[in-house]
C-alpha positions as CSV (number, residue, x, y, z in Angstrom):
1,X,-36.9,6.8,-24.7
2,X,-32.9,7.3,-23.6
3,X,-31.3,10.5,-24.7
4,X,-28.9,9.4,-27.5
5,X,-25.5,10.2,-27.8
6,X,-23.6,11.0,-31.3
7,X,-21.0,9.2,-32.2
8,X,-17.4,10.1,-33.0
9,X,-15.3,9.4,-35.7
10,X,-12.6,8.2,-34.1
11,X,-15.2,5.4,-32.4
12,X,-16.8,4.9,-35.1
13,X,-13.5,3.8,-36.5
14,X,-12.5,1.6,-33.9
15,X,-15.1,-0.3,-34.1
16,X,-15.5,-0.7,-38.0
17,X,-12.4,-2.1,-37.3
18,X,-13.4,-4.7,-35.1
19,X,-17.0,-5.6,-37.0
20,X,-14.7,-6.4,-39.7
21,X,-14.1,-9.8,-39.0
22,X,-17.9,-10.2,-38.6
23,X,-18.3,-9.0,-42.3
24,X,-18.3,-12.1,-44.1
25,X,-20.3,-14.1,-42.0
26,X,-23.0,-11.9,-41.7
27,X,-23.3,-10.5,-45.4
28,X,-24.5,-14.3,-46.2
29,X,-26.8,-13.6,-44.2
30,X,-30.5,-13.3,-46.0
31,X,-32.0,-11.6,-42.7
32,X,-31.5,-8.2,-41.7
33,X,-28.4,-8.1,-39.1
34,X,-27.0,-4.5,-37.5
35,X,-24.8,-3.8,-34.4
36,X,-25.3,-1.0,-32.7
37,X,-23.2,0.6,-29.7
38,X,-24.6,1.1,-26.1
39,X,-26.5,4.6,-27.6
40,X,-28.1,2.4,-30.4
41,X,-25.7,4.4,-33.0
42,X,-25.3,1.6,-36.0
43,X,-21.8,0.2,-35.9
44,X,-22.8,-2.4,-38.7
45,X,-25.3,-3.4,-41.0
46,X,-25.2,-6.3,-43.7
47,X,-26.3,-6.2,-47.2
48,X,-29.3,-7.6,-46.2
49,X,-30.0,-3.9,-44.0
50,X,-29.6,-2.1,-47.2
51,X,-31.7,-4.5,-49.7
52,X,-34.9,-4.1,-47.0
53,X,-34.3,-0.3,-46.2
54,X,-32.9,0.8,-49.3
55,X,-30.4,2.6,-47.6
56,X,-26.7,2.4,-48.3
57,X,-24.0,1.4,-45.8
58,X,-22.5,4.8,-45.8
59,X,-26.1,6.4,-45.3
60,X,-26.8,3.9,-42.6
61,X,-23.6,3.8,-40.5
62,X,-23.0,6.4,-37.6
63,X,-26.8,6.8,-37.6
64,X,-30.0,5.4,-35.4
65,X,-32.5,3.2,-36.9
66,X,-34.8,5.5,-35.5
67,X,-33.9,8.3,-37.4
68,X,-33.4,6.2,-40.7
69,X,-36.2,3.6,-41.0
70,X,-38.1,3.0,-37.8
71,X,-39.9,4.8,-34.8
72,X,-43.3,3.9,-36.4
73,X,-44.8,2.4,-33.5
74,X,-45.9,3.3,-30.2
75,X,-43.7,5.9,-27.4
76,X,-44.7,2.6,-25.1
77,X,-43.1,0.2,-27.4
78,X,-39.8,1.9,-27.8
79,X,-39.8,2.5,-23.9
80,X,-40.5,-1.0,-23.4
81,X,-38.0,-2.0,-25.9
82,X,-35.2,0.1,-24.5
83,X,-36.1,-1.2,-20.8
84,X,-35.7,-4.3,-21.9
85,X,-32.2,-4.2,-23.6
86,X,-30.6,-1.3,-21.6
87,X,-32.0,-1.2,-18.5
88,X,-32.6,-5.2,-17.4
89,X,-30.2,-6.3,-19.9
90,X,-31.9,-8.8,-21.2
91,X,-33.2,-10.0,-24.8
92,X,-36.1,-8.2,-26.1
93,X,-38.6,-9.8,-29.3
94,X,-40.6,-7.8,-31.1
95,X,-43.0,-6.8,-34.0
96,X,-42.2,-3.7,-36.1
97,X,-43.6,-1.8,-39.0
98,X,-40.6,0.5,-40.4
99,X,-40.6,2.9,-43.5
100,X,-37.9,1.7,-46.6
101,X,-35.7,4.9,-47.7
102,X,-38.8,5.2,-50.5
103,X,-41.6,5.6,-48.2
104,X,-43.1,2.3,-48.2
105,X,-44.2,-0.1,-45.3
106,X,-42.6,-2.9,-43.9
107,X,-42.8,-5.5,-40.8
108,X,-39.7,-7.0,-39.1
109,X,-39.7,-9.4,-36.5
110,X,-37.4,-7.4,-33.4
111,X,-34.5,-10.0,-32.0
112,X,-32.3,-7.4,-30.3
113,X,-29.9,-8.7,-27.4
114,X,-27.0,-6.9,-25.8
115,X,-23.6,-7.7,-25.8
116,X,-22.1,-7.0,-22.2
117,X,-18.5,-6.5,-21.0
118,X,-16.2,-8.0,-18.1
119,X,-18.1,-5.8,-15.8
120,X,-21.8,-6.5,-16.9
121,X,-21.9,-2.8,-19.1
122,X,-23.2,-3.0,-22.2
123,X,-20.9,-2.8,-25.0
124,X,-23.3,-3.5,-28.1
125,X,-26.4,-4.4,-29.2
126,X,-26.9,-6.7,-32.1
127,X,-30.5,-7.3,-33.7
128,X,-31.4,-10.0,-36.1
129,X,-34.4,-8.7,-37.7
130,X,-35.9,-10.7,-40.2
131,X,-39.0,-8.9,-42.8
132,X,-42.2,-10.6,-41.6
133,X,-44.1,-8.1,-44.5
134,X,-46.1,-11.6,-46.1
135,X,-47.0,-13.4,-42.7
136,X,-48.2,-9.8,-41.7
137,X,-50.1,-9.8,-44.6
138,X,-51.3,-13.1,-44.7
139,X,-52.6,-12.6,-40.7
140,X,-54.5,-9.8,-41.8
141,X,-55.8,-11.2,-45.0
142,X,-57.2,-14.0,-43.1
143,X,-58.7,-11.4,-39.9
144,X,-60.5,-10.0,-42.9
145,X,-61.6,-13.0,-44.9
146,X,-63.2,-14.2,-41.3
147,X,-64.7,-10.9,-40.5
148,X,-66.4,-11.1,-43.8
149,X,-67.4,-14.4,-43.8
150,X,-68.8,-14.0,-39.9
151,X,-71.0,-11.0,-41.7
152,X,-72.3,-12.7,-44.6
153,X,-72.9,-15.8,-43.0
154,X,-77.0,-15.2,-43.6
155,X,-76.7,-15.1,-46.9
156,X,-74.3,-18.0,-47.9
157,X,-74.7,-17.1,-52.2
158,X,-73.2,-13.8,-50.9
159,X,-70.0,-15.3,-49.3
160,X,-69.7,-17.4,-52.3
161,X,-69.8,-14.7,-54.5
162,X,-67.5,-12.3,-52.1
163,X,-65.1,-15.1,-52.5
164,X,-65.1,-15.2,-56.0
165,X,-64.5,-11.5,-56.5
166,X,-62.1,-11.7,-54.0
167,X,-59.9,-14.9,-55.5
168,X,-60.4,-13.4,-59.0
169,X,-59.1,-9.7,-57.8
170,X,-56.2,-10.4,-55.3
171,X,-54.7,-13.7,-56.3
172,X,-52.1,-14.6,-59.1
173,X,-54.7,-17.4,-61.1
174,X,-54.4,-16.6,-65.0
175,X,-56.8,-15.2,-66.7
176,X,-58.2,-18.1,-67.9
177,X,-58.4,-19.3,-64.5
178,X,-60.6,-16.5,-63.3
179,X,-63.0,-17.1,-66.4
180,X,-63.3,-20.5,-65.4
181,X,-64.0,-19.5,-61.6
182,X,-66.5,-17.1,-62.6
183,X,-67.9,-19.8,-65.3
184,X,-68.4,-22.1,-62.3
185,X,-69.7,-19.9,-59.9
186,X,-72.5,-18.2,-62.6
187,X,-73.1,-22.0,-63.6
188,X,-74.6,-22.8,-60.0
189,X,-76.2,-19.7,-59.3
């Protein structure tokens, strides 16, 4: 990972200054937007940064992602990810699981592309990061559904009843729709 360099306040300044205009535009935004200098130091985030972190603008600005919400995955990741953007220049794409200002989980799908100068230096970094947290979920709920289902598969009452359980435990029915589930299911037993 690159040795980061603090920011100073007359830089960060400058360029508040000139994010401005990008304000508006990006604070409609629902996904998760920040621009970041050549160091990865935030420049700007949108509301959008602060509903899914739960950190404030001032809390957030001046500061690394890393140090605020992410570096939850892998040395390799963040070596790859900083090759990518910093070293070739290009876009980089990516899942990640960062940490909300209260502690709990979250994934984000990585879209982070730098912004070059004249010369072909990098100037910025902006990353559109929209949460992924339900598809994550929803992937994993269905890895396990399989799993159990490739386990039980011997005894097919068993899955039927696993399912049942499961449906009446983790989903949103009512609870008169989980008595008649369960009615059903004891019914052909």
């Amino acid at each position: 990972m690159p040795i980061r360099k603090k920011i100073s306040r007359d830089q960060l300044q400058e360029y508040k200054r000139a994010m401005a205009s990008f304000r508006k535009g990006f604070d409609s935004l629902a996904d998760h937007v920040i621009i970041t200098d050549h160091d990865g130091n935030i420049l700007y985030a949108n509301k959008a940064v602060e509903v899914n972190t739960g950190f404030s603008r001032e809390e957030i600005i001046g500061k690394n992602a890393g140090d605020l919400w992410g570096g939850n995955m892998s040395k390799d990741f963040y070596e790859k990810m900083w090759h990518t953007i910093k070293e070739e220049k290009k876009p980089f794409v990516g899942e990640v699981k960062n940490k909300k200002k209260d502690g709990r989980e979250y994934w984000q799908e990585l879209h982070i592309s730098p912004i070059l100068d004249e010369h072909n230096a990098i100037k910025f970094f902006i990353g559109i990061e929209p949460v992924i947290t339900d598809r994550k979920q929803a992937e994993q709920f269905k890895k396990d559904f399989l799993l159990s289902l490739a386990q039980q598969s011997q005894f097919p009452t068993d899955e039927i009843t696993w399912i049942v359980n499961w449906v009446t435990a983790n989903s949103t029915l009512s609870e008169q729709e989980k008595q008649q589930l369960e009615r059903i299911h004891e019914y052909n037993e």
